[in-house]
C-alpha positions as a LaTeX table, in Angstrom:
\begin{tabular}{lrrr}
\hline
Residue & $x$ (\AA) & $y$ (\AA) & $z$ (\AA) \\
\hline
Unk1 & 178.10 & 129.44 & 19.31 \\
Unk2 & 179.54 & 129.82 & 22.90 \\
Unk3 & 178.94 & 127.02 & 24.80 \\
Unk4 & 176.18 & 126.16 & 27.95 \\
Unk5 & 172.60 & 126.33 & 27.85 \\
Unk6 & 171.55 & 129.62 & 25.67 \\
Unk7 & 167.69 & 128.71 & 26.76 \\
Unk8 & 165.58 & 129.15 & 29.59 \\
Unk9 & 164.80 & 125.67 & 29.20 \\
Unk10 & 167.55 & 123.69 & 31.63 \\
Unk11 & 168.76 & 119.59 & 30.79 \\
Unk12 & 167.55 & 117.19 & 33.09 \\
Unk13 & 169.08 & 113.86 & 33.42 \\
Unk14 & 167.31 & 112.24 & 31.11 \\
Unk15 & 168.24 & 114.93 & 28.58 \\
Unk16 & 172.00 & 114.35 & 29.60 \\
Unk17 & 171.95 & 110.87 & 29.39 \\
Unk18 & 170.19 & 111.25 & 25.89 \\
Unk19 & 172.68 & 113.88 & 24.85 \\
Unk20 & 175.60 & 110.99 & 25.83 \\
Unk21 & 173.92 & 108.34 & 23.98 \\
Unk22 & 173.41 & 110.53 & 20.47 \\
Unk23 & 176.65 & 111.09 & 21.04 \\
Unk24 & 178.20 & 107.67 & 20.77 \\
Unk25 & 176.31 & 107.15 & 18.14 \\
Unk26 & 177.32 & 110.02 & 15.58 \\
Unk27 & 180.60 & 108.89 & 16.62 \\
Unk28 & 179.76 & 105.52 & 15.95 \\
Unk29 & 178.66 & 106.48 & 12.68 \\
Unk30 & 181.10 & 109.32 & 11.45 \\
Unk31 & 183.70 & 106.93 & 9.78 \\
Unk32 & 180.77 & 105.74 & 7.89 \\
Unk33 & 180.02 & 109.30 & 7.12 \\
Unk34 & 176.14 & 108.93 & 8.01 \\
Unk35 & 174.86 & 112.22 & 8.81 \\
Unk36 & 174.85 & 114.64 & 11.20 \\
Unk37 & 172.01 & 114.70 & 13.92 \\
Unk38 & 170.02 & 111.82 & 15.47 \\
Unk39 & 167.00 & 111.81 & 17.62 \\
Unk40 & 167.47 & 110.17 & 21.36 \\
Unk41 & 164.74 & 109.92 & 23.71 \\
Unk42 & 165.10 & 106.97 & 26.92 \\
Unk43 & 168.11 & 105.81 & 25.57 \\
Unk44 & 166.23 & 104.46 & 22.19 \\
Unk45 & 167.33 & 106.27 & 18.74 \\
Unk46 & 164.37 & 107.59 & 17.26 \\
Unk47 & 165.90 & 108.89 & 14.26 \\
Unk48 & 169.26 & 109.08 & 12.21 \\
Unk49 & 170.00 & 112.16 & 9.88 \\
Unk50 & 170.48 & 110.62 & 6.52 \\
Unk51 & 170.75 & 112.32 & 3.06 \\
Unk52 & 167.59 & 113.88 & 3.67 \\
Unk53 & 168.71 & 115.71 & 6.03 \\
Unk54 & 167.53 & 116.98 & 9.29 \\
Unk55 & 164.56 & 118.43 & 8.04 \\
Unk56 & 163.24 & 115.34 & 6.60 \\
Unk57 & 164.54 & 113.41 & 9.57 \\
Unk58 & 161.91 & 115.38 & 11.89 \\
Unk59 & 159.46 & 114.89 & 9.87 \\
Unk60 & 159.82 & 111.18 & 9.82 \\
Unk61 & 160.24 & 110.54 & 13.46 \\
Unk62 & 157.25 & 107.67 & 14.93 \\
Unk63 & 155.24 & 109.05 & 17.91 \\
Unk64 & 156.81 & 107.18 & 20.80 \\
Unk65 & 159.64 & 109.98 & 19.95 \\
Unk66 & 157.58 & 113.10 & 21.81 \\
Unk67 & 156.40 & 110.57 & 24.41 \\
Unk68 & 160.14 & 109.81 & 25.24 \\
Unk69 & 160.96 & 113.40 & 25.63 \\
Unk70 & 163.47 & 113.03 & 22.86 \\
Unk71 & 165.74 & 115.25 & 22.00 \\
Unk72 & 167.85 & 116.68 & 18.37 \\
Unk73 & 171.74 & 115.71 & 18.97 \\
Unk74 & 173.79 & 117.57 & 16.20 \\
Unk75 & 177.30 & 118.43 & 15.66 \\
Unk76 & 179.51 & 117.64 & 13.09 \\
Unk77 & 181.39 & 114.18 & 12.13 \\
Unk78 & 184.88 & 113.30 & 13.47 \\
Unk79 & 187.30 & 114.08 & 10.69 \\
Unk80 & 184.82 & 116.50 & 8.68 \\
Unk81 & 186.18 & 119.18 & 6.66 \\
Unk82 & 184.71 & 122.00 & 8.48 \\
Unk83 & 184.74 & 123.93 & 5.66 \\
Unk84 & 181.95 & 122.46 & 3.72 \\
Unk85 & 178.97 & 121.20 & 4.92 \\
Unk86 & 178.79 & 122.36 & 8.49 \\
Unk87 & 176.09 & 121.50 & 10.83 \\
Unk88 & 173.56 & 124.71 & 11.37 \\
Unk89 & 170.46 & 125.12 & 13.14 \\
Unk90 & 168.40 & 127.91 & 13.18 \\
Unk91 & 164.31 & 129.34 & 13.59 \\
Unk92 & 162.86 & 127.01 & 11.36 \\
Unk93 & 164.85 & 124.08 & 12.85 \\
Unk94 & 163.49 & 125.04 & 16.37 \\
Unk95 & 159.45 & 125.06 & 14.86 \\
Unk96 & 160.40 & 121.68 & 13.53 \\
Unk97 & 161.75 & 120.21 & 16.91 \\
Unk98 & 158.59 & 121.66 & 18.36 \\
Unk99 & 156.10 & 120.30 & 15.53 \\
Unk100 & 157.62 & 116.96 & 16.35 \\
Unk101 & 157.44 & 117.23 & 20.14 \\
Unk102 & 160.89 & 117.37 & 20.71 \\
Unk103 & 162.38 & 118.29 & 24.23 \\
Unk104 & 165.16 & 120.34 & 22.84 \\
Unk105 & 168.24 & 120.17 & 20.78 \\
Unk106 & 172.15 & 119.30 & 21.92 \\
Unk107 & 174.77 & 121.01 & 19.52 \\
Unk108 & 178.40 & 121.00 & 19.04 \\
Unk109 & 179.63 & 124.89 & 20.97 \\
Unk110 & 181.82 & 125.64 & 18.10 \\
Unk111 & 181.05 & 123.22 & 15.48 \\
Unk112 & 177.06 & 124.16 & 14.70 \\
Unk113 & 176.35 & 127.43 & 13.10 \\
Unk114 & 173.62 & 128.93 & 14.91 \\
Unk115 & 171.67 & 130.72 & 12.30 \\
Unk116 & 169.58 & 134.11 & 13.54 \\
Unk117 & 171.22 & 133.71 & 16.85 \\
Unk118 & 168.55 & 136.09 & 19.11 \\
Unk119 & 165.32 & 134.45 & 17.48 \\
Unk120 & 166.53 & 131.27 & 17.52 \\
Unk121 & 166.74 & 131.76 & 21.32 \\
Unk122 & 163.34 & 133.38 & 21.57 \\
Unk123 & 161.77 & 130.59 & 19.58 \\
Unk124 & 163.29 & 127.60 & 22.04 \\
Unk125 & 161.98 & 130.24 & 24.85 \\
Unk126 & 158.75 & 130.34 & 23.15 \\
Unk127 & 158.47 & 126.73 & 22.97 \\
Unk128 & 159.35 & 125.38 & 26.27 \\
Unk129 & 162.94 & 123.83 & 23.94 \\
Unk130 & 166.59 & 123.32 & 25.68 \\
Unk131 & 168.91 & 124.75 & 23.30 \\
Unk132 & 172.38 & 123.33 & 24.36 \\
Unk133 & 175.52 & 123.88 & 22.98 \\
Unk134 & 178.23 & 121.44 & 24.96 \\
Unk135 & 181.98 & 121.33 & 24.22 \\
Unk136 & 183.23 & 119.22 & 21.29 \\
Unk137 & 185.34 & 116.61 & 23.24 \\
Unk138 & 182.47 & 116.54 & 26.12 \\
Unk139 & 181.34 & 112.97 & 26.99 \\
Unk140 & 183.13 & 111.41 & 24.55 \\
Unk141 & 181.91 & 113.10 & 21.33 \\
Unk142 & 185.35 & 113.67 & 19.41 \\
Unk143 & 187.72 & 111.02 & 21.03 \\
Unk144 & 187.02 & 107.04 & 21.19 \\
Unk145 & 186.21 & 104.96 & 24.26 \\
Unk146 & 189.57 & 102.96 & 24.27 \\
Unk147 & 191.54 & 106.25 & 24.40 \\
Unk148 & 189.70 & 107.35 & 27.76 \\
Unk149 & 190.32 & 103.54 & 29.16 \\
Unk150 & 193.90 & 103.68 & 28.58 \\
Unk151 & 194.30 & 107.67 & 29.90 \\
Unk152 & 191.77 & 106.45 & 32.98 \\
Unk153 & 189.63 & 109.45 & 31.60 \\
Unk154 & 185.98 & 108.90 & 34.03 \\
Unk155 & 184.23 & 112.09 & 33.02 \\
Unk156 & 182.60 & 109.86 & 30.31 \\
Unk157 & 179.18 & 108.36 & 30.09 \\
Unk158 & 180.05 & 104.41 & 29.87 \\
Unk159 & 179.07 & 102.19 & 32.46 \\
Unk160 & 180.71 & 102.81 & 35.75 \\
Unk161 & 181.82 & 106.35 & 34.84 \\
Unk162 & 180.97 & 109.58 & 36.51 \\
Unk163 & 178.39 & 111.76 & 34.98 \\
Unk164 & 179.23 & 115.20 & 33.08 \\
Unk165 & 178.87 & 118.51 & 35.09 \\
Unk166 & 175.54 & 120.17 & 34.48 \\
Unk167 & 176.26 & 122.95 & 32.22 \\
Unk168 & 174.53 & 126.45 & 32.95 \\
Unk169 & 172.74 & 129.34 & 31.12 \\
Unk170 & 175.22 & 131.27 & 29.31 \\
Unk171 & 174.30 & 134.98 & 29.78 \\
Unk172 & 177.00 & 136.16 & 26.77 \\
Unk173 & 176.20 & 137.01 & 23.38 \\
Unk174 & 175.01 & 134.22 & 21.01 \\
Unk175 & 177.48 & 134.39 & 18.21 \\
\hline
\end{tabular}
């Protein structure tokens, strides 16, 4: 999946903030190897992919989550074999974000399978969905905090830092 915004649907701030904050916390979480995805919305985690999965995880999310605007933040773990068990996302994942009022979705460019590339585009369209796909070491999402202190790294999202560049609408192919 190339990287940038594949849907008509642009981030806002909120959405970028949201997309920082999932994350921290899948990196948080990948040396306890606890899923994949979580839900962000305002800052607040709405929702943590479990053995369930992501399905199941959408399905369970409280209310407040479409009131916050959340969004789907998926990509895989820090260390995962990429051979098994990669992240994908695909039609049906799109009708789920928009059954549960979603704002959009945040992938991995590179580490998400995008499954039915073209109508998983039309169905974000369709929606009103951002489909995102950011780079793997963007905002922190594949390297620790500490290691951006001691290299002086400020592209991150801690306090203090300067915000990520706003990524645009890729007009390439999808795969």
């Amino acid at each position: 999946m190339p990287e940038g915004v594949l849907s008509a649907a642009q981030p806002d701030e909120q959405m970028t903030s949201d997309m920082a904050r999932g994350s921290e916390v899948l990196a948080a979480l990948a040396p306890l190897d606890v899923g994949q995805g979580c839900v962000v919305g305002k800052g607040q985690i709405w929702g943590l992919e479990t053995l369930g999965g992501t399905d199941h995880m959408l399905q369970s999310l409280p209310g407040g989550a479409a009131q916050a605007r959340a969004i789907l933040v998926k990509g895989p773990k820090r260390g995962q074999d990429r051979r098994v068990d990669l992240p994908t996302i695909g039609p049906d994942t799109v009708a789920s974000l928009a059954e549960a009022g979603l704002a959009g979705v945040v992938v991995e460019a590179g580490g998400v399978l995008l499954l039915e590339a073209e109508a998983t585009i039309a169905a974000a369209d369709a929606a009103g969905l951002v489909l995102w796909a950011r780079a793997s070491d963007w905002c922190g999402a594949s390297s620790s905090r500490a290691s951006h202190r001691a290299t002086g790294w400020a592209g991150g999202w801690w306090p203090g830092s300067k915000p990520c560049p706003r990524v645009v609408r890729s007009t390439g192919s999808a795969v």
